[in-house]
Backbone bond lengths (Angstrom), bond angles and torsions (degrees), N, CA, C in turn:
res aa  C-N    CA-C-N  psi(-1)  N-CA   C-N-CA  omega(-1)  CA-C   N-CA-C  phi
1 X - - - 1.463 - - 1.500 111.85 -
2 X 1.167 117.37 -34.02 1.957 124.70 -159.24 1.913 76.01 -86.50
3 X 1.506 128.66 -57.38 1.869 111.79 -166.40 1.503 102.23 -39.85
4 X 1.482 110.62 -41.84 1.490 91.94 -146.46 1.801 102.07 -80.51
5 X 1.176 103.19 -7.23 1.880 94.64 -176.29 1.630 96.86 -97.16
6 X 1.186 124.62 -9.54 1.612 128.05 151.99 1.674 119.82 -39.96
7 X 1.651 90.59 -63.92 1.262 98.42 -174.19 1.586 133.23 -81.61
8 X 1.559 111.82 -15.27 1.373 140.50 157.13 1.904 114.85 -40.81
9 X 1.436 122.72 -49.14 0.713 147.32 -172.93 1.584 126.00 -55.78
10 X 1.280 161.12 2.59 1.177 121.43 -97.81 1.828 118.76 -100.30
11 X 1.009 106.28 161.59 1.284 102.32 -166.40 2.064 122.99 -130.24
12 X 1.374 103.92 177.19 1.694 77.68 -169.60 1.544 77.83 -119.50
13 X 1.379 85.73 152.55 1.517 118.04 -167.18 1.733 119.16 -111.00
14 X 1.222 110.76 87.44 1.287 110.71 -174.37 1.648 129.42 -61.99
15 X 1.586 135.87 156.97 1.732 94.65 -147.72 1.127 87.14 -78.35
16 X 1.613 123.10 -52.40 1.422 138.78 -175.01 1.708 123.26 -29.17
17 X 1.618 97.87 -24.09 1.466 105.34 172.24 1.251 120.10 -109.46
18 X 1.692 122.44 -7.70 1.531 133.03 164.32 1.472 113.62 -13.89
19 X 1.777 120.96 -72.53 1.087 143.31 163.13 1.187 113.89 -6.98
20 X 1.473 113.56 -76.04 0.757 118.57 -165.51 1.347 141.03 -103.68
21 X 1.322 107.28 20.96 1.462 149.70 173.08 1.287 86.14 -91.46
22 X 1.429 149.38 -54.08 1.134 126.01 -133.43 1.771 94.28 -113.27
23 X 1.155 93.89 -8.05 1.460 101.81 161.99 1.763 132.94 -82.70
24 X 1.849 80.79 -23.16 1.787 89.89 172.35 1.594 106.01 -71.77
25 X 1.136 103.30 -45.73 1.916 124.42 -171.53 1.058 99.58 -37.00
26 X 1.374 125.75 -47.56 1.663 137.63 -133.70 1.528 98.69 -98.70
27 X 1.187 103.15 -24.91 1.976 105.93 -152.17 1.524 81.60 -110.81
28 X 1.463 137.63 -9.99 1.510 133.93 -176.89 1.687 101.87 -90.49
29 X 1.444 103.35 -44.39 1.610 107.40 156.81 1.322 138.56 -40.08
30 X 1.378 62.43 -48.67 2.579 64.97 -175.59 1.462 84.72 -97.53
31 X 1.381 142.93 0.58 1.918 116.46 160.93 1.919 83.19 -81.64
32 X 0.621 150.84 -81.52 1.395 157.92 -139.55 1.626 96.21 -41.32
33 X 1.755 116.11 -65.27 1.252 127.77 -177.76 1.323 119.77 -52.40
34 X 1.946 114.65 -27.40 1.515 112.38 167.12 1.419 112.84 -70.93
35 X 0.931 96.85 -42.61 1.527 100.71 174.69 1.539 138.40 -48.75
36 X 1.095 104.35 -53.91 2.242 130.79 147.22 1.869 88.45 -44.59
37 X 1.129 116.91 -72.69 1.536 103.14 173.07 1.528 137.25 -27.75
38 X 1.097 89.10 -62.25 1.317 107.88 -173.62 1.474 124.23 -76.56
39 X 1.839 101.38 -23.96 1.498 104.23 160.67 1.905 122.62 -80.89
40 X 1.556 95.61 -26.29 1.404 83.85 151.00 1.563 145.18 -106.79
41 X 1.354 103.11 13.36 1.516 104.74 156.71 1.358 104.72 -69.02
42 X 1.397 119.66 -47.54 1.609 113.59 160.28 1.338 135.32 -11.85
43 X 1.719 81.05 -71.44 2.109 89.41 179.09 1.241 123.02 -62.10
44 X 1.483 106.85 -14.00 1.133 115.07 -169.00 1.402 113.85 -79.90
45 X 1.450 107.64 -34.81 1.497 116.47 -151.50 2.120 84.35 -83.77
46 X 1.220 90.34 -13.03 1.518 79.69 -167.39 1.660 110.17 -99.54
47 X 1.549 109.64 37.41 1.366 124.07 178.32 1.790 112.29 -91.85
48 X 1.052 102.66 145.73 1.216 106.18 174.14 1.466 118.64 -25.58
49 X 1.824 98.19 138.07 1.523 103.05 168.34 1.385 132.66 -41.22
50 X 1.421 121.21 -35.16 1.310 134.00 -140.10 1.563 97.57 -108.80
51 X 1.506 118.36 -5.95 1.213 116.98 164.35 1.847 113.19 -107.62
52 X 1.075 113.66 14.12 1.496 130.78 -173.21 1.512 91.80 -118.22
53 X 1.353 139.12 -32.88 1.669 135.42 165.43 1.412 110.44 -61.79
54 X 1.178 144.15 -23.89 1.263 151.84 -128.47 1.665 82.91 -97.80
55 X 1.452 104.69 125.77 1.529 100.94 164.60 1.855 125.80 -70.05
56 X 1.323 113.88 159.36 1.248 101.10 -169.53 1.877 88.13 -110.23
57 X 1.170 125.69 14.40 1.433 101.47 -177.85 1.602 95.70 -135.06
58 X 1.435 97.58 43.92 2.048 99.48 162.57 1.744 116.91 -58.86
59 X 1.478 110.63 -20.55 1.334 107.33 -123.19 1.987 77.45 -90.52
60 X 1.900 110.99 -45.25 1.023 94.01 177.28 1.666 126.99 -79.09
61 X 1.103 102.73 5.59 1.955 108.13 -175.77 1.696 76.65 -76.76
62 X 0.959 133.89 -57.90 1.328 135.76 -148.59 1.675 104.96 -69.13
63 X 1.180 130.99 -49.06 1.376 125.42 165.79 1.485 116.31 -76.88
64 X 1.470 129.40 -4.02 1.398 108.48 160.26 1.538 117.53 -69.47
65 X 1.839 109.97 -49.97 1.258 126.16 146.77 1.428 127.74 8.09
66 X 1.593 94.51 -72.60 1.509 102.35 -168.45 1.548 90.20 -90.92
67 X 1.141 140.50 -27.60 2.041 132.43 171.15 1.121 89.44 -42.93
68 X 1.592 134.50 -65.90 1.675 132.90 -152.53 1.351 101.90 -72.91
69 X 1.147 119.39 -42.43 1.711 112.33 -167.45 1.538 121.22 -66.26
70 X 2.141 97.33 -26.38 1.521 108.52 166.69 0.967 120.35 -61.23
71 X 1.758 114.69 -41.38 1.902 131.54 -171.61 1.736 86.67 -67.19
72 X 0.765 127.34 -43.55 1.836 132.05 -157.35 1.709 99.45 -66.49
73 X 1.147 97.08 -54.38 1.369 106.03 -156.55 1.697 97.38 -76.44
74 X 1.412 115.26 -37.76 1.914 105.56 173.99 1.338 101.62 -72.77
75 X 1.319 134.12 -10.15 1.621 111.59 -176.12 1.760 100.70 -103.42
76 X 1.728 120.33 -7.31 0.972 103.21 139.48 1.382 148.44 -74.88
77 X 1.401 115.61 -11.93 1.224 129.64 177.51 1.397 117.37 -76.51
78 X 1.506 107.54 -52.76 1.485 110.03 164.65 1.303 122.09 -61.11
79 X 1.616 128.14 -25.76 1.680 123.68 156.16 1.257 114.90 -49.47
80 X 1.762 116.68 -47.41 1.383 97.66 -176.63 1.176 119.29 -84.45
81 X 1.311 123.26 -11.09 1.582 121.84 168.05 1.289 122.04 -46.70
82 X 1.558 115.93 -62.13 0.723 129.00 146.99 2.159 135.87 -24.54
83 X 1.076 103.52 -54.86 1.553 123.64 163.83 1.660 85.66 -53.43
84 X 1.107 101.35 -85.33 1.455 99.96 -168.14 1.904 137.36 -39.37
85 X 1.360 98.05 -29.77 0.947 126.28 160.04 1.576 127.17 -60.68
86 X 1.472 108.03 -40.03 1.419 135.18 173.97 1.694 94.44 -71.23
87 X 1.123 115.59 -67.33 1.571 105.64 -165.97 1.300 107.83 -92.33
88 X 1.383 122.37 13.82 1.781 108.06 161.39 1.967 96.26 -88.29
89 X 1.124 100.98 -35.35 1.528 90.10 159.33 1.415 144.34 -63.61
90 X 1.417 115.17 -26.07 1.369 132.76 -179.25 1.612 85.98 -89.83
91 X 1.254 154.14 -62.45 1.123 151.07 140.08 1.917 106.98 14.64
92 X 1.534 99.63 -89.70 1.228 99.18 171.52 1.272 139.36 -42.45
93 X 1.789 101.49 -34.96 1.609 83.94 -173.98 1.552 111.49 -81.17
94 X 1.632 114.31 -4.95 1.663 123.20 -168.74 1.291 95.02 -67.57
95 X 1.512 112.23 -34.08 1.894 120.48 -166.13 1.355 81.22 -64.71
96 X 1.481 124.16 -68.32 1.486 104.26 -151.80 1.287 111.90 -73.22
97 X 1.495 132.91 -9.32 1.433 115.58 179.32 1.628 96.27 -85.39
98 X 1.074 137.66 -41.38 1.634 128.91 179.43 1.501 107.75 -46.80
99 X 1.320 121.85 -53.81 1.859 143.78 172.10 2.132 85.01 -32.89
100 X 1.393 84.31 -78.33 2.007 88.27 -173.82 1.521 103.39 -44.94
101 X 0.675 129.87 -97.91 1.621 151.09 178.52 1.243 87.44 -12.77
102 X 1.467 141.09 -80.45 1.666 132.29 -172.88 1.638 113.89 -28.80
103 X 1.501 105.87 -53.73 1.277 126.48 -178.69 1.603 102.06 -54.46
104 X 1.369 133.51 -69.77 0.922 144.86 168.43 1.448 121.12 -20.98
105 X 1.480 112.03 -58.72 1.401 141.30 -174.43 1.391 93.26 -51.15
106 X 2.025 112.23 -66.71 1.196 109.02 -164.96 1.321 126.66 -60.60
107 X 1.708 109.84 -21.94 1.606 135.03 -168.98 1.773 100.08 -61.95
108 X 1.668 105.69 -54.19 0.958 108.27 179.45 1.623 124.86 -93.08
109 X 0.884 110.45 24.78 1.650 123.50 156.51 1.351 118.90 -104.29
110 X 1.017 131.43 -27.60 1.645 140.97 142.31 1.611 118.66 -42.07
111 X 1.527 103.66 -53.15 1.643 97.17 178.58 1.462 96.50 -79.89
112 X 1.486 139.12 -15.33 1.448 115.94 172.72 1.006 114.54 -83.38
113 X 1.334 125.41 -33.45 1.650 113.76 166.44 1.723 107.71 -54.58
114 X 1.170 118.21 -66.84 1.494 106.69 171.34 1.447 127.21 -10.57
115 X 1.841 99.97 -79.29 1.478 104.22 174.46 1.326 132.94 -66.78
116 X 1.478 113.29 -4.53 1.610 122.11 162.11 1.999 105.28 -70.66
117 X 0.909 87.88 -68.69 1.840 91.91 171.98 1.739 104.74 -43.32
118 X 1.432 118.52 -59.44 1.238 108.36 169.70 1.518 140.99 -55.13
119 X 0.984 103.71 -21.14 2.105 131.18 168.09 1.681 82.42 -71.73
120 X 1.518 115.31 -96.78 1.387 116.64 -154.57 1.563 112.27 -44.37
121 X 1.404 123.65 -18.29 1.623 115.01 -179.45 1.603 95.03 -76.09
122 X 1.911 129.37 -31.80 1.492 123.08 -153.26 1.413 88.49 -101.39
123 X 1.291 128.88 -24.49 1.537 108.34 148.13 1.280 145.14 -36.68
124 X 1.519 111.21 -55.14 1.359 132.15 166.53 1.465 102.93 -71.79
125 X 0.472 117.12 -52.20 1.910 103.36 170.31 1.260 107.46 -67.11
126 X 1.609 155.96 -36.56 1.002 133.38 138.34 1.309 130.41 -2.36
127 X 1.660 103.72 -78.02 0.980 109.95 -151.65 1.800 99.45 -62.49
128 X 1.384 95.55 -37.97 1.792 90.84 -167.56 1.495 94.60 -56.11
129 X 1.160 106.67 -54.46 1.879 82.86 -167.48 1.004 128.07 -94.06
130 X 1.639 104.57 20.13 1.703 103.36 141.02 1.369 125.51 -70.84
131 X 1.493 109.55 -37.14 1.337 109.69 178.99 2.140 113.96 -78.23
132 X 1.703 120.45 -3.33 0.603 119.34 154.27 2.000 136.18 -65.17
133 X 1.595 74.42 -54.12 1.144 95.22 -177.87 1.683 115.68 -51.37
134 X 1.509 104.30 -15.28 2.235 89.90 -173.41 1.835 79.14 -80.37
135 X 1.129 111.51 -38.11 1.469 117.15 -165.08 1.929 104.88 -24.95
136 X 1.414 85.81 -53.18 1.629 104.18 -146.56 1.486 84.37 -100.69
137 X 1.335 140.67 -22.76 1.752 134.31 159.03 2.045 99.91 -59.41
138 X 1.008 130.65 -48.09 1.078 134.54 159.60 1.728 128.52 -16.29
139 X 1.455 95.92 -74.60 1.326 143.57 -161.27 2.008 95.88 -74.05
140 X 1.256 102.57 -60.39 1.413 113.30 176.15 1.601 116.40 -59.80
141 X 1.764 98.42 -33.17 1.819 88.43 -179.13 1.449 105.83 -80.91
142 X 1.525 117.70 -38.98 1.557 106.51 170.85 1.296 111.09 -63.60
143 X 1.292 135.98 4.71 1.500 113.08 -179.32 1.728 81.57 -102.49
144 X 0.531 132.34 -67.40 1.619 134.95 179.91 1.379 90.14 -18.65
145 X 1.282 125.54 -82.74 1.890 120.68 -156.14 1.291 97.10 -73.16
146 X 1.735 132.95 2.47 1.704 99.76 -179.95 1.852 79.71 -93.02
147 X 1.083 116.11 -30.39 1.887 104.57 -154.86 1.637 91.68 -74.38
148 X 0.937 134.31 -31.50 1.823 147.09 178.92 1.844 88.03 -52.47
149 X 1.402 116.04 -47.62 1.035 107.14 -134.19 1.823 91.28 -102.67
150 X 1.111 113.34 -8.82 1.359 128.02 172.86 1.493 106.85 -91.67
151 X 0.891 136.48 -48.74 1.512 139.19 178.84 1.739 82.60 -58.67
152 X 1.128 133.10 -93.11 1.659 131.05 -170.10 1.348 97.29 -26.41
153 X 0.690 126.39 -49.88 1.834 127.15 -173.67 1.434 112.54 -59.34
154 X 1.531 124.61 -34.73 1.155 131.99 -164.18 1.380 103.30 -110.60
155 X 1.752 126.04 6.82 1.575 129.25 161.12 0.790 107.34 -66.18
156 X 1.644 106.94 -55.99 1.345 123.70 177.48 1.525 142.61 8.66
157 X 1.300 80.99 -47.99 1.923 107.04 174.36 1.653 132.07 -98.31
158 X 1.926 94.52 -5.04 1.498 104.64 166.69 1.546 113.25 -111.57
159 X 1.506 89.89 171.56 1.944 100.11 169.68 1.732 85.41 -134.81
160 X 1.437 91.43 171.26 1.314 110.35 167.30 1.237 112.28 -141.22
161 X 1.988 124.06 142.49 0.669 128.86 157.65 1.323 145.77 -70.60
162 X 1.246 148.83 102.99 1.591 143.81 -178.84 1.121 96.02 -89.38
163 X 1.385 95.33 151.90 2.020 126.37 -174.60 1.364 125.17 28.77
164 X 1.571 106.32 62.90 1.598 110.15 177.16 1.334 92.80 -123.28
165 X 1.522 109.37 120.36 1.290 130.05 173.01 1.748 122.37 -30.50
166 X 1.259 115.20 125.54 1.328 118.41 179.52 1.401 137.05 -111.94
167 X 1.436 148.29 109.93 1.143 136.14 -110.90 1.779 97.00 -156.38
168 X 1.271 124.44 158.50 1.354 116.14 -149.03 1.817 67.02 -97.08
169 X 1.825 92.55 153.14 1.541 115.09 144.98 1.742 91.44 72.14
170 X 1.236 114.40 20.95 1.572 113.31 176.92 1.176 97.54 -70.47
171 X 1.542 106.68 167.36 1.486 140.11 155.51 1.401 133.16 -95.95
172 X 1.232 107.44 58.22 1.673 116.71 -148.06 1.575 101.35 -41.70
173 X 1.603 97.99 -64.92 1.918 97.22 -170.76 1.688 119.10 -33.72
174 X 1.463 111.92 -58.06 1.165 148.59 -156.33 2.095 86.16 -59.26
175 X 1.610 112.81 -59.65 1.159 119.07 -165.52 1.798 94.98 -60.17
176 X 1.273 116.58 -63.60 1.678 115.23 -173.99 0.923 100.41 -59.53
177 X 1.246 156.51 -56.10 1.493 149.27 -172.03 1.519 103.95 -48.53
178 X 0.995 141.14 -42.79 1.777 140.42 152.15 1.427 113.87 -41.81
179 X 1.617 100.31 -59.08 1.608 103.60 -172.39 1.464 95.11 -63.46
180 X 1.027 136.31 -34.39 1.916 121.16 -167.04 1.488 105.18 -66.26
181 X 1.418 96.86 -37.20 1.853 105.38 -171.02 1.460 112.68 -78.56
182 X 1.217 123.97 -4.72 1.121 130.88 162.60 1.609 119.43 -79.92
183 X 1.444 96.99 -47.43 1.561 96.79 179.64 1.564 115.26 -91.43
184 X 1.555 137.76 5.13 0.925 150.37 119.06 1.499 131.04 -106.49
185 X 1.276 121.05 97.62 1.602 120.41 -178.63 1.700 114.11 -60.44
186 X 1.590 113.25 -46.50 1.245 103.63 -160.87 1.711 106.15 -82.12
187 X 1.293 107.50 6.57 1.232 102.57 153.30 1.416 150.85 -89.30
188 X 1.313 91.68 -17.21 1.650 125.29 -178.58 1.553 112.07 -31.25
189 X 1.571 118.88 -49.84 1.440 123.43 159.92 1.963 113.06 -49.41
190 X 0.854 122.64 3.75 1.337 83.89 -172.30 1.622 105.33 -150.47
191 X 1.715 112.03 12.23 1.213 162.32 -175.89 2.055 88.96 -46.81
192 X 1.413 109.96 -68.97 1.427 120.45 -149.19 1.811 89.73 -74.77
193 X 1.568 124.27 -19.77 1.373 118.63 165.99 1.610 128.22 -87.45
194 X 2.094 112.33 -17.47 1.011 96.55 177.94 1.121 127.53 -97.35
195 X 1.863 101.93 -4.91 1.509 108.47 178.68 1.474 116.48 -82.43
196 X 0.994 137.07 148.03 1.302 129.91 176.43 1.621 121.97 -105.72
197 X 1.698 115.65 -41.42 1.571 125.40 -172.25 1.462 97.06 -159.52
198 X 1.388 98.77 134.45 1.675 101.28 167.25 1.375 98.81 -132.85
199 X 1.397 133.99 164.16 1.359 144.90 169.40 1.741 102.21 168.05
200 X 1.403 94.03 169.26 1.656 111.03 -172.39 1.045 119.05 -97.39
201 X 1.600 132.88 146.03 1.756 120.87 -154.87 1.703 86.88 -109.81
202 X 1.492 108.78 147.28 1.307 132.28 175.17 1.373 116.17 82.27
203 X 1.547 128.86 -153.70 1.167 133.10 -160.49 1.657 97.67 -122.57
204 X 1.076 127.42 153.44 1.351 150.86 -144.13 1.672 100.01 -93.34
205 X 1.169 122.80 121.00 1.472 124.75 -172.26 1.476 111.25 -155.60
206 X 1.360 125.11 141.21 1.119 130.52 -120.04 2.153 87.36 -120.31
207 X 1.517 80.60 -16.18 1.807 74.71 174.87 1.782 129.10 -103.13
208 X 1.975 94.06 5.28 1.171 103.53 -137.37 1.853 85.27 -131.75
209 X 1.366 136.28 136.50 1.427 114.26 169.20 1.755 96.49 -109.53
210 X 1.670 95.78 142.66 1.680 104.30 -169.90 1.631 95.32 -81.06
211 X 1.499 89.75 157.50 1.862 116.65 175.50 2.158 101.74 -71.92
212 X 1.219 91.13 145.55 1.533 91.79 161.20 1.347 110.92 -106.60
213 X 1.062 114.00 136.37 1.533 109.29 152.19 1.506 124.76 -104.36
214 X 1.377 113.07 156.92 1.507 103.36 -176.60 1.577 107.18 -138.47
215 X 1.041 125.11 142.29 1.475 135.90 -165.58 1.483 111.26 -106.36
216 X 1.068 126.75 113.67 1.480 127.15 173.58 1.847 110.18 -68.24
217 X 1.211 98.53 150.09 1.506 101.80 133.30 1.181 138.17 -50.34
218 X 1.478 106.26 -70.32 1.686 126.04 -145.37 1.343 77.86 -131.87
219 X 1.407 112.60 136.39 2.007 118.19 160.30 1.519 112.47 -68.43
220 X 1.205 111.19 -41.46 1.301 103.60 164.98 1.853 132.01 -35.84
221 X 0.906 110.98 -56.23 1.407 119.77 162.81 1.820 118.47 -62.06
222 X 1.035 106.93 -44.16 1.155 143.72 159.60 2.195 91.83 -24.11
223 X 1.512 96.46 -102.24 1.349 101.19 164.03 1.560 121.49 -36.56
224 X 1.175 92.14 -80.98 1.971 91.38 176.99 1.950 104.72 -19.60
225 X 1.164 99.24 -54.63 2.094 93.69 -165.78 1.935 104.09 -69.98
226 X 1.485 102.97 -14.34 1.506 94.07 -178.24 1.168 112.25 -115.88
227 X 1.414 135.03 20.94 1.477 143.24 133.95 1.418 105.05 -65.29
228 X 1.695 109.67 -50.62 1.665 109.43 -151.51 1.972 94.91 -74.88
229 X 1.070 101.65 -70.18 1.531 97.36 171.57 1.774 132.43 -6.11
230 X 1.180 104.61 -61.52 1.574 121.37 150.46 1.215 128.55 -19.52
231 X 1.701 128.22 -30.16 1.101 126.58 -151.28 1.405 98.05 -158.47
232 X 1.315 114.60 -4.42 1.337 120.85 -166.66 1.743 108.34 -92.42
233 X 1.593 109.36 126.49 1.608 124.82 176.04 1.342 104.49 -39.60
234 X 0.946 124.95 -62.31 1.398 144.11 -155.83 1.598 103.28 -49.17
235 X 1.043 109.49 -58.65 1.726 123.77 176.20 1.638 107.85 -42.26
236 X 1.706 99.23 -51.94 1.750 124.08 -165.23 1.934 84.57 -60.66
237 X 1.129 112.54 -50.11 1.484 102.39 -173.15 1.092 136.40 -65.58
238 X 1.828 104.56 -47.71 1.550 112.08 168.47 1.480 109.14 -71.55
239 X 1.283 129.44 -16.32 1.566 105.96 -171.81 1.294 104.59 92.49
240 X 1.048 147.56 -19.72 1.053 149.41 -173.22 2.054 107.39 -80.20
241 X 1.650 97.59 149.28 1.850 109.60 160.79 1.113 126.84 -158.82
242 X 1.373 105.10 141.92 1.538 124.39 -155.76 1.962 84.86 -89.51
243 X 1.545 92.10 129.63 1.368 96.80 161.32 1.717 110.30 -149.96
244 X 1.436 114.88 169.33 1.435 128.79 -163.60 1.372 108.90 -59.99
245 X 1.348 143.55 140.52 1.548 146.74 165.31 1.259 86.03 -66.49
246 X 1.896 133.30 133.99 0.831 151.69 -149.49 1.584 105.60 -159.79
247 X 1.283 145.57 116.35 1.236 149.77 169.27 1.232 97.63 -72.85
248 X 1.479 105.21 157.62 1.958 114.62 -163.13 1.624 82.94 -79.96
249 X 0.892 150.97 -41.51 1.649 150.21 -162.81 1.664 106.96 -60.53
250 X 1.494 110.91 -47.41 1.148 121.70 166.97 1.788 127.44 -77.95
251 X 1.415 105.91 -28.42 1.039 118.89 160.18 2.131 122.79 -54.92
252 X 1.209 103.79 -56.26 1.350 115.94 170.44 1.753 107.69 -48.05
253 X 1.554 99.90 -62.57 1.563 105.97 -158.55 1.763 97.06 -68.13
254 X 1.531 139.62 -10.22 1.048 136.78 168.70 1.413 104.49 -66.32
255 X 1.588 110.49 -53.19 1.419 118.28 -172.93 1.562 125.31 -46.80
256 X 1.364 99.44 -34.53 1.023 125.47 178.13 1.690 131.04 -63.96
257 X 1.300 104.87 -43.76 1.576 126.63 -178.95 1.479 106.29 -101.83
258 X 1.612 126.54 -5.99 1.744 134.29 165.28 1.330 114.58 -35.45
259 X 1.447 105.84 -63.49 2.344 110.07 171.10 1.357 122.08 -45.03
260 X 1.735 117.37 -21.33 1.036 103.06 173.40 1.445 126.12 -108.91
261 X 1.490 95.69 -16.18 2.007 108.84 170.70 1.369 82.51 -77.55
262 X 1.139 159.73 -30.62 1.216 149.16 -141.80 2.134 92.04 -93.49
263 X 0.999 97.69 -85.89 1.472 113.19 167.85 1.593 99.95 -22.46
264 X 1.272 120.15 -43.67 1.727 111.43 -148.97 1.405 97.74 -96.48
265 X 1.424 102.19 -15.02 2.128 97.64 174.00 1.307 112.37 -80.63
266 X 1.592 90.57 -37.58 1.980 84.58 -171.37 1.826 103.81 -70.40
267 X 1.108 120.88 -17.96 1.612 109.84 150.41 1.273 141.36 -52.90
268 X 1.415 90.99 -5.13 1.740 95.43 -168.50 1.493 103.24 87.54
269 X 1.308 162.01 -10.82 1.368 155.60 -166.30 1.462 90.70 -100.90
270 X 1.769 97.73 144.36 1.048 137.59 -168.45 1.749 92.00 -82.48
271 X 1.210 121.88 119.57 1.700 129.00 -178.10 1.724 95.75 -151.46
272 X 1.288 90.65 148.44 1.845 89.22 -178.62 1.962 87.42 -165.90
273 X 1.026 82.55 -169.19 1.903 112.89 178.20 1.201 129.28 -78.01
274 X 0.956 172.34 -168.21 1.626 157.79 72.79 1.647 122.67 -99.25
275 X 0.688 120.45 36.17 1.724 125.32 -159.53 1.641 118.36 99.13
276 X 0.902 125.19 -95.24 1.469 105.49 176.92 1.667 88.72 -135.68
277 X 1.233 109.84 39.88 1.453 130.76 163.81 1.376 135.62 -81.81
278 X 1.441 154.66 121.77 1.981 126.34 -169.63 1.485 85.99 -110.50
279 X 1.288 134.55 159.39 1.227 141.40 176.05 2.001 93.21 -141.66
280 X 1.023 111.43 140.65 1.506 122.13 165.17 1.423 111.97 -143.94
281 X 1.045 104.69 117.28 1.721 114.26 -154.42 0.899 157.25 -44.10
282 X 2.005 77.95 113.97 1.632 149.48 -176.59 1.684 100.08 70.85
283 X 1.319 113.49 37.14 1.578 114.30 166.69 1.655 93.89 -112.85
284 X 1.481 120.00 135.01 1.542 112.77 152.69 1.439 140.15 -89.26
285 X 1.018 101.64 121.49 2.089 119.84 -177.20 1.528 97.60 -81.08
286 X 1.851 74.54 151.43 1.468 109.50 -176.71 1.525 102.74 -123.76
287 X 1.926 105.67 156.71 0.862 117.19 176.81 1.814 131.70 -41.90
288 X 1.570 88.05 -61.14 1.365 101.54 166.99 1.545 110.17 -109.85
289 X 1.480 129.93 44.95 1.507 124.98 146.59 0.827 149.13 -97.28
């Protein structure tokens, strides 16, 4: 406002005072320009509260901020590198245990094909010698009852004596060969041809007196001495009895069927023996029948 009523004016300008005219001008300016200043530092100051709250030191909170969030963010990066690093390795070693394990898998699918082929060959051989085997279960029980039945066949031709006194340094043959001729006289001649072997079964025991057995020749004679025996004094005196050579197989299965031949005599019914047979009369019994 004060330039323009300056310049409105006009005035004469002496040279000698030029200077310093232009020095007044200059120094009226910059009072004028403090002034325009100073009225708007004014307006300014008279601005709203809410721009007078405003902090003036955002600017460095704000770049420490972002320093930490940079430091933050590389030491997150290097964690996950790291992480990552960790499980591209844990990664790897899964590759190589799946790699093994495949191998493995295939190793052992080879030996199961194997042992499937090996089952189905011990199958088939099974089966054959299952179907052998009744063959030869067969085969074994008839060999069993013919050799059972041959040994019975080959008693046949002995007796045995029970409870005839036994005495050191005896003469067994010599002694039964008397006892026979006693219990048949008119045989007495012909005694040293029908007997064949006498001796005592088992081992020698001092609490126990051993069985004789005696071996025929001829069955004929054979029979004849084990009818006569039966009825014969001689026996009643010595204590002594003639009974059948008996295989323990036949022996048992007699033992066995005794309660009821036993039972069936004291009835009066005719029951007897046949080999390891019971007959009660002339029907054959069973163990459990």
């Amino acid at each position: 406002m004060s330039t323009k009523k300056a310049s409105s004016h006009p005035k004469i300008v002496i040279p000698g005072q030029q200077v310093v005219a232009r020095k007044t001008s200059d120094a009226l300016v910059a009072h004028e320009y403090a002034m325009e200043v100073d009225g708007n530092s004014k307006e300014k100051r008279k601005e709203p509260s809410s721009l007078q709250n405003t902090p003036t030191k955002t600017l460095p909170k704000k770049q420490k901020s972002a320093e930490s969030s940079e430091v933050s963010n590389a030491a997150l990066m290097e964690t996950l590198i790291d992480r990552f690093d960790q499980q591209d390795g844990k990664l790897s070693s899964i590759e190589r245990k799946i790699t093994e394990n495949s191998i493995m898998i295939v190793s052992l699918t080879k030996s199961v094909e194997f042992n499937a082929a090996e089952i189905k060959d011990c199958k088939t051989k099974i089966n054959l010698l299952d179907k052998q085997l009744t063959t030869v279960s067969t085969t074994h029980e008839d060999l069993i009852n013919r050799t059972s039945e041959l040994e019975r066949y080959k008693r046949r031709w002995n007796l045995r004596i029970i409870g005839m006194k036994e005495s050191t340094g005896e003469d067994i043959r010599r002694e039964v060969v008397s006892l026979l001729a006693e219990i048949a006289p008119h045989l007495q001649h012909k005694l040293e041809d029908v007997v064949d072997t006498v001796h005592r079964i088992g081992p020698k025991t001092k609490e126990k007196t051993r069985q004789v057995i005696i071996q025929f020749c001829m069955r004929k004679y054979r029979d004849e001495f084990w009818r006569s025996t039966k009825v014969s004094d001689v026996c009643k005196v010595r204590g002594i009895k003639f009974a059948e050579d008996l295989s323990k197989g036949d022996r048992e299965a007699r033992a066995a069927l005794w309660p009821k031949i036993s039972e069936a005599r004291a009835a009066g019914k005719k029951a007897y023996y046949r080999g390891p047979y019971g007959y009660i009369e002339g029907a054959r019994i069973f163990k459990d029948g």
